[in-house]
TORKOL-496727 format. One record per residue (C-alpha): x, y, z; residue in three letters. Coordinates in steps of 0.05 Angstrom, whole numbers. Example, Ala and Ser with C-alpha at 12.3 -4.5 7.8 and 13.67 -1.06 7.14 Angstrom:
      x      y      z res
    246    -90    156 Ala
    273    -21    143 Ser
//
This chain:
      x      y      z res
   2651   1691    991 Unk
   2657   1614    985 Unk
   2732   1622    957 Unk
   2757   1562   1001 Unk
   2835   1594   1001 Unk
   2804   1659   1021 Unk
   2772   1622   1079 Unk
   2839   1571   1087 Unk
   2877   1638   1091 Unk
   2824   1668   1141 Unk
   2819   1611   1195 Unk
   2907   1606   1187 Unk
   2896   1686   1208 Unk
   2848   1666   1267 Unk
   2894   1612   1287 Unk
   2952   1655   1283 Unk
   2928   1719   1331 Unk
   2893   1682   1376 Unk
   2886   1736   1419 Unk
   2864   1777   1382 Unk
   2803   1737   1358 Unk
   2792   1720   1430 Unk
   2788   1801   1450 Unk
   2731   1816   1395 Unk
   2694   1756   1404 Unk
   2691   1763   1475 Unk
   2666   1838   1469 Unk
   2609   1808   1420 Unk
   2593   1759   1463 Unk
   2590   1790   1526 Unk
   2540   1838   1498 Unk
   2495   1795   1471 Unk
   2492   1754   1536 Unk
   2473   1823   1577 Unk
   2424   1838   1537 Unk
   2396   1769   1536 Unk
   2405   1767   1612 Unk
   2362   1838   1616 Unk
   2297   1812   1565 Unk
   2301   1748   1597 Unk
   2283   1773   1660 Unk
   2228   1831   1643 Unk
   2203   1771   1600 Unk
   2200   1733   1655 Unk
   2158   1788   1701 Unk
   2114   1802   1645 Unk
   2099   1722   1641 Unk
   2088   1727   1730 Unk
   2035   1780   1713 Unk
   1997   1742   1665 Unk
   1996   1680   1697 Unk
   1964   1725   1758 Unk
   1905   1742   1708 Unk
   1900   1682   1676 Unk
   1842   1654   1727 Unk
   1792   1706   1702 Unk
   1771   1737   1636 Unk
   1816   1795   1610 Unk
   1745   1838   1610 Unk
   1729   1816   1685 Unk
   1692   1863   1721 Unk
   1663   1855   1796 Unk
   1616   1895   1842 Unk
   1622   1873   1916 Unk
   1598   1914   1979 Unk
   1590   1905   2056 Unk
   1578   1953   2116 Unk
   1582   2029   2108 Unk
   1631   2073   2147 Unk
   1611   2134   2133 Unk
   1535   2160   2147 Unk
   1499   2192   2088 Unk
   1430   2222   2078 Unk
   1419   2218   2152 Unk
   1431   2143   2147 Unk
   1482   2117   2208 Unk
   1554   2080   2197 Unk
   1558   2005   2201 Unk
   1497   1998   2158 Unk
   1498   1932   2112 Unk
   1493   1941   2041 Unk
   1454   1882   2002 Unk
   1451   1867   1931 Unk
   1392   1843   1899 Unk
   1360   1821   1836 Unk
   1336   1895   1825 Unk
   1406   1917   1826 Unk
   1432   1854   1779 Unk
   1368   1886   1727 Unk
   1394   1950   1732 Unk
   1462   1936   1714 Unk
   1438   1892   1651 Unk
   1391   1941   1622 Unk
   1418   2002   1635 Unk
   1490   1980   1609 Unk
   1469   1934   1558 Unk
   1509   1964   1503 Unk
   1581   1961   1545 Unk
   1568   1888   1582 Unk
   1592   1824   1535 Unk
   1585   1781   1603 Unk
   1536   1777   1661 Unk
   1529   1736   1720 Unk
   1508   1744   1792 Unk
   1537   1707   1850 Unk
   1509   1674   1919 Unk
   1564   1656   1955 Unk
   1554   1589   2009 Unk
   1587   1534   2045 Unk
   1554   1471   2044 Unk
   1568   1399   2061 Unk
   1566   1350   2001 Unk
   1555   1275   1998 Unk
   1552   1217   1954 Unk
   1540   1153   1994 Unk
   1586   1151   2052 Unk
   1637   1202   2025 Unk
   1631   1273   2042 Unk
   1658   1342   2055 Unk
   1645   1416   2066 Unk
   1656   1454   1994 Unk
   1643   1522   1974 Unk
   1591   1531   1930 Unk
   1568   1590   1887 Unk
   1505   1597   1850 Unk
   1511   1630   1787 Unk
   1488   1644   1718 Unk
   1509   1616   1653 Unk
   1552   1679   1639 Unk
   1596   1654   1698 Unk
   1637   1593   1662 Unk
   1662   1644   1603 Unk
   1683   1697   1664 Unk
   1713   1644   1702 Unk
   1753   1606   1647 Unk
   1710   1543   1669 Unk
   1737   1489   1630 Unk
   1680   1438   1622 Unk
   1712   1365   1615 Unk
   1646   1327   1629 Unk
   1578   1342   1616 Unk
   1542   1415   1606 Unk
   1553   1484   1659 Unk
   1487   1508   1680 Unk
   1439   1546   1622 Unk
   1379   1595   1620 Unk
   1330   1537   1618 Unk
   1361   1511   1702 Unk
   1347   1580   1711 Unk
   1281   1588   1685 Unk
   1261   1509   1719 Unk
   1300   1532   1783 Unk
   1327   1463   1764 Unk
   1362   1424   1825 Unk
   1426   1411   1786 Unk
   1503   1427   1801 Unk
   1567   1431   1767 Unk
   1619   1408   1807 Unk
   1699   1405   1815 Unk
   1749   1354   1784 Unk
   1781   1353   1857 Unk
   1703   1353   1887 Unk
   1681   1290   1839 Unk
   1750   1262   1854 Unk
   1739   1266   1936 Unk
   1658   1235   1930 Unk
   1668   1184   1861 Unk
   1742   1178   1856 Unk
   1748   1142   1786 Unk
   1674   1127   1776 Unk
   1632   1164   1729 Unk
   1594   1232   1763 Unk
   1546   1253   1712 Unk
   1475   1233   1723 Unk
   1487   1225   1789 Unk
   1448   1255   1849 Unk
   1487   1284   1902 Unk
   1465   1306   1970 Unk
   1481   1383   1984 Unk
   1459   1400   2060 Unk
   1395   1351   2059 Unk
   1375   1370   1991 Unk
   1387   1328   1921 Unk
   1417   1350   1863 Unk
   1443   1325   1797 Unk
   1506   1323   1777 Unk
   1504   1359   1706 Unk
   1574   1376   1700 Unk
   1656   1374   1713 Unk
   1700   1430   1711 Unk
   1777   1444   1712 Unk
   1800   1507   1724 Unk
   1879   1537   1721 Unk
   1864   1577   1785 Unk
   1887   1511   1822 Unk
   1868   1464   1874 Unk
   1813   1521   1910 Unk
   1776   1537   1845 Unk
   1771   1463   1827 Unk
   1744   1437   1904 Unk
   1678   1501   1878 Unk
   1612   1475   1853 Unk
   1559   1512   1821 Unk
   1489   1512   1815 Unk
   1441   1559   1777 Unk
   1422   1626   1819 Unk
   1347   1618   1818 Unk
   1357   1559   1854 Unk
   1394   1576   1905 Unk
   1347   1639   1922 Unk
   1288   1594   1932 Unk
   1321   1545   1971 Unk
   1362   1580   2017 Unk
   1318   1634   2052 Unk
   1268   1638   1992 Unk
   1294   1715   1975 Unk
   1329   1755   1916 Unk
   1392   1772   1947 Unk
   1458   1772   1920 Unk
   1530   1764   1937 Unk
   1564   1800   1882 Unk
   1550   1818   1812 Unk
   1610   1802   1760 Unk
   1609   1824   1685 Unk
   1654   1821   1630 Unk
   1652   1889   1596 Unk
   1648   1897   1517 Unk
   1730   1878   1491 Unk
   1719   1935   1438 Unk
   1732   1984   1494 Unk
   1791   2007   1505 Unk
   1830   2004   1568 Unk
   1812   2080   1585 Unk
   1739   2060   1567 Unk
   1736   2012   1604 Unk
   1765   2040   1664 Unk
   1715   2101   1650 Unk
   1648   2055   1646 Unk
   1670   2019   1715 Unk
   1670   2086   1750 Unk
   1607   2114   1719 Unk
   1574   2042   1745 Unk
   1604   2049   1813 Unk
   1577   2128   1820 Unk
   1503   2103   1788 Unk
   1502   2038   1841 Unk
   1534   2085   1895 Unk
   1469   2127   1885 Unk
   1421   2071   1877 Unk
   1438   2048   1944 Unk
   1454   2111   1977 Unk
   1525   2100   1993 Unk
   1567   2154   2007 Unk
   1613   2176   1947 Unk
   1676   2162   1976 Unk
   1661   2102   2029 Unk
   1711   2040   1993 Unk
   1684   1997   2046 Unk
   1609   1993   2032 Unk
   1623   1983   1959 Unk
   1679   1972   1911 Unk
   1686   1958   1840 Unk
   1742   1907   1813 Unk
   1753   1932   1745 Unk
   1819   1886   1710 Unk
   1817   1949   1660 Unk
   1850   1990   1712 Unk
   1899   1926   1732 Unk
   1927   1914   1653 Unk
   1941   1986   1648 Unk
   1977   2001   1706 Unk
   2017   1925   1687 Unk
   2017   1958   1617 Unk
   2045   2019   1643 Unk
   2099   1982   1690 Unk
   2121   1933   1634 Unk
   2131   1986   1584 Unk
   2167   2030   1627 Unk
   2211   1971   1646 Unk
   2224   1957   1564 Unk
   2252   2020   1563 Unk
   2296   2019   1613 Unk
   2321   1954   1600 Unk
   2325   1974   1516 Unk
   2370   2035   1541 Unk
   2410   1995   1579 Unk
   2411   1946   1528 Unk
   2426   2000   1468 Unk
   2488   2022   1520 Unk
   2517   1942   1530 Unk
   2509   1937   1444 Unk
   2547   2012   1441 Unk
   2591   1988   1481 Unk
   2607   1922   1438 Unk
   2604   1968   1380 Unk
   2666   2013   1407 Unk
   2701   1959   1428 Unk
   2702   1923   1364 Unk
   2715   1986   1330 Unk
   2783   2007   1365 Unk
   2797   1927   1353 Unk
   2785   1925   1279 Unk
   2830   1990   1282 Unk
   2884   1963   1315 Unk
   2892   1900   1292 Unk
   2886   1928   1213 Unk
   2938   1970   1240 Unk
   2979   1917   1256 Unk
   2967   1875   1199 Unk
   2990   1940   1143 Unk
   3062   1909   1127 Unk
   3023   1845   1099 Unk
   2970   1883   1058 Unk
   3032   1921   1029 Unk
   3057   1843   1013 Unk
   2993   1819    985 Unk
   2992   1884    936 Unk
   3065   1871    919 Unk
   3045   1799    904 Unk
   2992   1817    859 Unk
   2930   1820    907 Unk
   2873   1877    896 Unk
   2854   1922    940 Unk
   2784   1895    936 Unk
   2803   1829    951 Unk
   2853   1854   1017 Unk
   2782   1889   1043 Unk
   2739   1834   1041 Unk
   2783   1781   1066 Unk
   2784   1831   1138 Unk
   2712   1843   1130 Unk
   2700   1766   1120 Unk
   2741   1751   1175 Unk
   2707   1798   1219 Unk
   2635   1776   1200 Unk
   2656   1708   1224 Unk
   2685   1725   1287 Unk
   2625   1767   1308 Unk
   2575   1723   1288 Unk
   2600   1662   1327 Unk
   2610   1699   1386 Unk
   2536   1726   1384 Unk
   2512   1660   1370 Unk
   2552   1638   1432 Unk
   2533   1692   1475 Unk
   2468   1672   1459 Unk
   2475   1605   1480 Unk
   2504   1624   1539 Unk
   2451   1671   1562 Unk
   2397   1617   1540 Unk
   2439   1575   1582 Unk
   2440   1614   1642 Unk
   2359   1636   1638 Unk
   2341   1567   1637 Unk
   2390   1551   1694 Unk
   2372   1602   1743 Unk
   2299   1599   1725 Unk
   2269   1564   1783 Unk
   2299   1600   1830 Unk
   2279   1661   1801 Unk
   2203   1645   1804 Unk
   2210   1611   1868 Unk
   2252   1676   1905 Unk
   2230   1730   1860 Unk
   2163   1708   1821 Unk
   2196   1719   1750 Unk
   2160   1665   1719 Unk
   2200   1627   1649 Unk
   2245   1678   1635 Unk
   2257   1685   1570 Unk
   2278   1720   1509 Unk
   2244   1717   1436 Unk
   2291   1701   1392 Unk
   2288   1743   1340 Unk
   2303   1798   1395 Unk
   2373   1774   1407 Unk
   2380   1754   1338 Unk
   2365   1828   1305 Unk
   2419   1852   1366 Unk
   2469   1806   1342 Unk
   2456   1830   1261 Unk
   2472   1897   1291 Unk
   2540   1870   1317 Unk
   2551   1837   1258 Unk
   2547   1903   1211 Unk
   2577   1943   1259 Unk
   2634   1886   1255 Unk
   2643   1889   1187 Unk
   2644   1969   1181 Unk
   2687   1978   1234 Unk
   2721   1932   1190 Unk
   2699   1954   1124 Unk
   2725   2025   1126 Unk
   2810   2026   1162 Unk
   2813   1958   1117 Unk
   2794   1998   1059 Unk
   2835   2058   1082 Unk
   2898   2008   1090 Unk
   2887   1977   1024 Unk
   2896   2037    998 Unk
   2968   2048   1016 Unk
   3021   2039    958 Unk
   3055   1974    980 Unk
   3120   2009    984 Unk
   3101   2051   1047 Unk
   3059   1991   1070 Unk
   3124   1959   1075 Unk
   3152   2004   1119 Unk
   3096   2016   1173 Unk
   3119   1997   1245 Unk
//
């Protein structure tokens, strides 16, 4: 193997049939750059999709409703549907043992000021459950706990963006705010990777926001995180059951969507799950067929070209050479060539993913696309041994051949 006239004699070989070495690295190479072309890109849709969840929890769960349209139990159309604190209860009790994450929501609109800086921001009064469902990523200070909720404490969490409009560069925390007339403390700053929208929110704690804005118990939605040992199915099964049970609690009819609905991401990672499988397979068998292909075609080249090359085995054997060592020179020879043009056609493709990228997220939201590579690497080891025993068994066949008759093939 590191026989440096072996590999003198090998590289004089290359050098000589130039062609030759050109035709079955090129077949190598152009395989391994179609299939790096194909994972790239399903690599790429797989990384839009995630990047679409990434906002909320994996487990996220929401119940939202509004006006009926369709009457039921003698109750008329149009009819609104309100959540309240009842309904929150009976969700946390009676699903205790499938619920990792809880949190209700009141949804508002409010104008906030500090000094002589203001704007209107959404706001949404929550409970503590709400920064793990949310991906809230706390860079200052505390999110809201059971004890504001308890107090009904007059404290809010807000925005990077929101304590970048009202304090710029100054320090937030400790401050007091003024939120439509009323004060509250600053407890908190958030980030979030939803973007700009998420980080202009504030929140505040729930409680709070019942007693001071119309000094009820209703909700806006409730949003859980169900139990991650559930499986998909599970999952999917529990948000159903929930959404016939809270159906019947509010007598809604069975099958009006409009008056309530239940957001379960269970059902949205299996049917992604389903897709990006289905699209793995497809691109694998068209994959398999472009590494087939480079398989055949280095065969009938190996073929020919020991074909070609059977007058100077017969001249080695004359000269002494074994058999053994006639076979592994070819095999050598061939190892090299494939590998080199793998490794290139995996450059290339590399190349060509990374060029092309942009425009594929901006035109066709294939986000970083891709390829792992040991993927592309175990492709290009199946080159390589198909390589060396398309090489491996004429060379071995032609070795065999007295040198006499070697001598006189055409």
């Amino acid at each position: 193997m590191f026989d440096i006239d072996r590999w003198r004699e090998i590289f004089q070989s290359i050098n000589k049939n130039k062609l030759r070495s050109v035709m079955s690295g090129f077949t190598v190479a152009f395989a391994i750059l179609l299939f790096t072309l194909l994972f790239g890109v399903v690599t790429g849709l797989s990384n839009t999709f995630k990047e679409q969840f990434s906002d909320d929890a994996a487990n996220f769960m929401s119940v939202r409703v509004w006006r009926t349209s369709k009457p039921y139990k003698g109750l008329q159309t149009g009819r609104t549907i309100q959540l309240k604190n009842e309904d929150f209860n009976f969700v946390k009790n009676e699903y205790s043992d499938k619920i990792e994450l809880l949190t209700a929501r009141v949804n508002r609109s409010a104008n906030i000021s500090y000094k002589n800086k203001q704007d209107n921001y959404t706001i949404q009064a929550v409970h503590p459950d709400h920064q793990f469902l949310e991906k809230t990523i706390i860079e200052e200070g505390r999110f809201i706990n059971d004890r504001d909720l308890k107090e009904r404490a007059k404290v809010i969490v807000i925005g990077r963006l929101v304590k970048q409009d009202l304090f710029g560069e100054k320090p937030a925390l400790g401050k007091r705010v003024n939120v439509s007339g009323i004060s509250y403390q600053v407890i908190g700053v958030f980030s979030d990777e939803g973007g700009d929208n998420q980080e202009r929110m504030n929140f505040m704690p729930v409680t709070t926001a019942q007693m001071i804005y119309g000094n009820n118990d209703k909700l806006s939605q409730i949003v859980l995180g169900y139990n991650p040992e559930l499986s998909l199915d599970e999952a999917i099964a529990f948000g159903n059951k929930m959404e016939r049970d809270l159906r019947k609690k509010l007598d809604i009819h069975p099958d009006d969507q409009s008056a309530l609905s239940v957001s379960n991401m269970a059902e949205a990672n299996k049917g992604v799950g389903q897709f990006l499988l289905a699209l793995y397979f497809i691109v694998i068998f068209v994959g398999s067929g472009t590494l087939i292909a480079g398989i055949i075609g280095i065969s009938n080249i190996m073929i020919f070209i020991i074909k070609e090359r059977t007058k100077e085995f017969g001249i080695r054997k004359a000269l002494g050479a074994s058999p053994a060592s006639i076979v592994g020179m070819v095999v050598q020879e061939s190892v090299l060539i494939t590998t080199i043009a793998g490794y290139l056609g995996l450059l290339l493709g590399t190349y060509i993913l990374n060029f092309i990228g942009d425009g594929l997220e901006e035109d066709y939201f294939i986000k970083d696309p891709s390829v792992s590579p040991g993927i592309v690497i175990g492709a290009t080891i199946v080159l390589i041994l198909s390589g060396l025993i398309a090489a491996y068994v004429p060379a071995k066949k032609a070795a065999r051949i007295k040198p006499i008759v070697a001598l006189r093939a055409d």
